[in-house]
N, C-alpha and C positions, 0 to 999 in steps of 0.2 A: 210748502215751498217758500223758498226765501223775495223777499223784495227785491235784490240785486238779482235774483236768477228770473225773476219775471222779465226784468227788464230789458236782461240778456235776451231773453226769449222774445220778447216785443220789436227789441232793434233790430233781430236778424229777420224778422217778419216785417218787420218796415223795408230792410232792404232787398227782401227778396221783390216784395212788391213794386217797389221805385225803380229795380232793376231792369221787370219784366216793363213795367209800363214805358221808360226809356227806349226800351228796345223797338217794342210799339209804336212811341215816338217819330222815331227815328226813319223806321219802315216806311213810314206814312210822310214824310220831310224826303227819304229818296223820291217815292213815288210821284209827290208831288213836284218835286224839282223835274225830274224826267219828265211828266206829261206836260208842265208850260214850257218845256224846252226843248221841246222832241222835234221841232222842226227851225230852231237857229240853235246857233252856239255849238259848245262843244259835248251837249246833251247829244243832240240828233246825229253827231260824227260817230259816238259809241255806241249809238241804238242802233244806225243804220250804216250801207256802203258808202264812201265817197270816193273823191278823189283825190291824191298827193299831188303837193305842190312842190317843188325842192329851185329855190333860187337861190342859184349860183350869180355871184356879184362879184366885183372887185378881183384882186389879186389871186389866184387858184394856188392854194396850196396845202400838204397834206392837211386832215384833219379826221382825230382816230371816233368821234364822238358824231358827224354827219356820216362815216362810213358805216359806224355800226347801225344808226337810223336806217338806214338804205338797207341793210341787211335784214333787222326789223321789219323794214316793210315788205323785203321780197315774201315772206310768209305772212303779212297779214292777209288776208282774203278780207277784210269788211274795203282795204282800197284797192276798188277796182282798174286803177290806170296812175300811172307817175305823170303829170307834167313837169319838164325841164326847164324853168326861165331863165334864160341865158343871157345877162347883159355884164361881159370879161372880156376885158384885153386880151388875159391870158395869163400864165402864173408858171410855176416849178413846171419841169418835165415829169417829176414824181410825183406830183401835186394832183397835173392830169391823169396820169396815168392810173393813180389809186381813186377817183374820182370817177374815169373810164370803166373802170372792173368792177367798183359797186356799181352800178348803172346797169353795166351787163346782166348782172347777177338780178338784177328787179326785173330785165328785159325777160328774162326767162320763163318768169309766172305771171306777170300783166305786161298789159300796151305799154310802151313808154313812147312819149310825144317830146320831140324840142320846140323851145318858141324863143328864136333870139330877139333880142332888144336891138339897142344902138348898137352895139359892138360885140360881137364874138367871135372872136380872132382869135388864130395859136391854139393852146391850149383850150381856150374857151370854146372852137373849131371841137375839138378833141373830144370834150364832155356830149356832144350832142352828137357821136356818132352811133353810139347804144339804137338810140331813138330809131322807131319804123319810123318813124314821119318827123319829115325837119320844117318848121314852118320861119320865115325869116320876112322883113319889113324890103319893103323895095329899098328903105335908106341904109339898112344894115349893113356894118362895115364885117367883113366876115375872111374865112381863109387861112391866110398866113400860115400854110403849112411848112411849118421852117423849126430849128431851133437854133440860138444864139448863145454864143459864148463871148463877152466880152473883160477886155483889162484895158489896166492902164501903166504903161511904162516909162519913168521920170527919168532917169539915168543920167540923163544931161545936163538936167535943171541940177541934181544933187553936184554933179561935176563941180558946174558954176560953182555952188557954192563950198565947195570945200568938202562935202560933202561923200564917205564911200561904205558903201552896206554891203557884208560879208554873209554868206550863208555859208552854216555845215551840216552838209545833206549825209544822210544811208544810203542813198542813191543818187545817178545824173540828171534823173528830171524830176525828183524832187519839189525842186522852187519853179517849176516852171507850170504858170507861167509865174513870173516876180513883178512887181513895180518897181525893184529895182536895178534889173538888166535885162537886157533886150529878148524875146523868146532864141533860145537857137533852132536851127532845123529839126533837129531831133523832135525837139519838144514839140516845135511848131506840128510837128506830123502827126508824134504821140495825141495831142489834143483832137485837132483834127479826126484823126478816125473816131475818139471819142462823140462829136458831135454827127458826123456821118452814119455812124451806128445807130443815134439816137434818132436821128430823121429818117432813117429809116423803118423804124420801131413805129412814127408817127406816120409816113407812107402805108404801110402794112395795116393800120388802124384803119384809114381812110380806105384803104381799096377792100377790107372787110366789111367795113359798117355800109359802102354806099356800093356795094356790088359792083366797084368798074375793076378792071386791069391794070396794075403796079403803073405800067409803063405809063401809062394815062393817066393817072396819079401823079406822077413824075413829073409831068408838061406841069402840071399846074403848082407842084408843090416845091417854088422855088422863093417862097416866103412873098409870095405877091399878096394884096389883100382884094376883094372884089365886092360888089354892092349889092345886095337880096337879091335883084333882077340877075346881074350876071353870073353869082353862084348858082342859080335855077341851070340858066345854059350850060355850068358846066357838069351838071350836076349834081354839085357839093350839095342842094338845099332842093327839097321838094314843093314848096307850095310859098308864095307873100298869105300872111296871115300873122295873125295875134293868139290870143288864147280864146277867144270866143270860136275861132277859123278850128283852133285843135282839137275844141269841145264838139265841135260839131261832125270833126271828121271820125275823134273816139264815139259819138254816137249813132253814125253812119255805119261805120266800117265793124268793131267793134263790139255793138250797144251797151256801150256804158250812156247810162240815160246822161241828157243835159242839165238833167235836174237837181243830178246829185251836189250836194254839199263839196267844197276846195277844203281841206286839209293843207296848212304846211308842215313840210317834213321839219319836224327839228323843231317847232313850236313849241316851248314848257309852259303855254296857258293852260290848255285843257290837261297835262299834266298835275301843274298845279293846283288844276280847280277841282279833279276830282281828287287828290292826293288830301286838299285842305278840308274835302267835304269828310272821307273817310277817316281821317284823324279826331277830326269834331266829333262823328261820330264814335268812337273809338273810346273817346276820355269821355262824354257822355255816360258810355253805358260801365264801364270801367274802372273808373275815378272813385276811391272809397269818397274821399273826402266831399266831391260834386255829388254822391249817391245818397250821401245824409249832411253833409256839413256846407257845401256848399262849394441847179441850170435853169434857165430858162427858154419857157415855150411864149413866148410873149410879143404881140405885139405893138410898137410905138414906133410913132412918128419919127421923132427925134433919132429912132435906132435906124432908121433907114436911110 
């Protein structure tokens, strides 16, 4: 037998062996990460149940990458319950509404709980009707079941100055509305039932999610806003409380324990931290060269 073919022979038996012990390694580097982390971080979220968090902030509007989260979760079984933290104006009517429907869709195989902040109004109303249990701050500005179409029409000002803006439509209402002539009736009407249709879509929401009657819905849903306290009276909001108030009532009602771990939805740390772990290990054991070489629903001040 030749000296090069020993060596052949020697290298592939060097690397079987660095191969197998890598992988050993490796085993024993999960194992270990798992057991000092089995009860913080995002060790103990993958070992065991917890619970989702999904906070909704600022501006609501579509987003295809939180809805399929929500979708993800309706079939995880390790989170036992959605928290809703709701601190929004309010945003899109499709914003809501796509936002509304994933929600539902979690409501169907766990609890889901709302717990508004400062403000959750309009559409941000809207997100928190999925929820068995709405919990809201006595300060919370909440409600505004309305939607709003607003423009603005200059015609006059262009007048002054010299100024005259031509449209050509495939149809009469078309430009309507324009900022640069006045709405006409037609138009004014055509929109109008636009927004009547859509406040109604948001009526129907609210007399499904909180069991009352259209009609009674109606009284209330003329874009007023009302304060934790008085959406309890009118029954918009079930209970003043926080998140420690919804953990306690998911571990009452529920038992989902208080003890489990908060997940939020949509978090890419524990993503990332197991994606960065299994890659590492990955080029470890696999790496020749590592193996030997080395409209809007919204509401605001100013709008009213």
């Amino acid at each position: 037998m030749s000296l090069e073919t020993d060596l052949l022979i020697d290298r592939r038996r060097l690397k079987r062996g660095l191969a197998l012990w890598r992988i050993v390694a490796v085993i024993a580097v999960l194992g270990a990460v798992a057991l000092t982390l089995r009860d913080t971080g995002p060790a103990r979220t993958l070992l065991g149940g917890h619970v989702a968090r999904l906070s909704v902030t600022g501006l609501i509007t579509e987003n295809r990458e939180r809805d399929q989260a929500l979708r993800d979760l309706a079939q995880d079984d390790r989170a036992r319950a959605l928290i809703v933290a709701i601190d929004s104006p309010g945003g899109t009517v499709s914003g809501g509404e796509a936002l509304y429907r994933a929600l539902s869709e979690v409501a169907k195989t766990k609890p889901v709980v709302a717990v508004m902040g400062g403000t959750a109004a309009s559409a941000g109303y809207m997100v928190a009707l999925p929820a068995e249990r709405i919990f809201a701050r006595e300060a919370t500005v909440t409600g505004s079941i309305g939607v709003i179409m607003q423009t603005t029409e200059f015609s006059g000002l262009l007048e002054r100055l010299g100024i005259r803006a031509e449209a050509i439509t495939g149809g009469r209402l078309k430009d309507q509305p324009s900022p640069f002539r006045p709405l006409t009736e037609e138009g004014r009407a055509a929109l109008a039932a636009v927004v009547q249709d859509l406040h109604g879509q948001f009526i129907r929401m609210v007399s499904t999610g909180r069991n009352m009657p259209e009609p009674e819905v109606r009284v209330l849903a003329d874009g007023r806003v009302l304060t934790g306290r008085q959406a309890i009276a009118a029954r918009l909001v079930d209970a003043i409380g926080g998140e420690a108030e919804a953990r306690a009532w998911l571990a009452a009602e529920k038992g989902v324990p208080a003890s489990l771990p908060v997940r939020d939805v949509g978090d890419p740390g524990e993503r990332q931290w197991l994606s960065r772990l299994l890659r590492d290990a990955r080029k470890a054991v696999s790496d020749e060269r590592l193996s030997l070489d080395g409209l809007f629903a919204l509401w605001h001040p100013s709008l009213h």
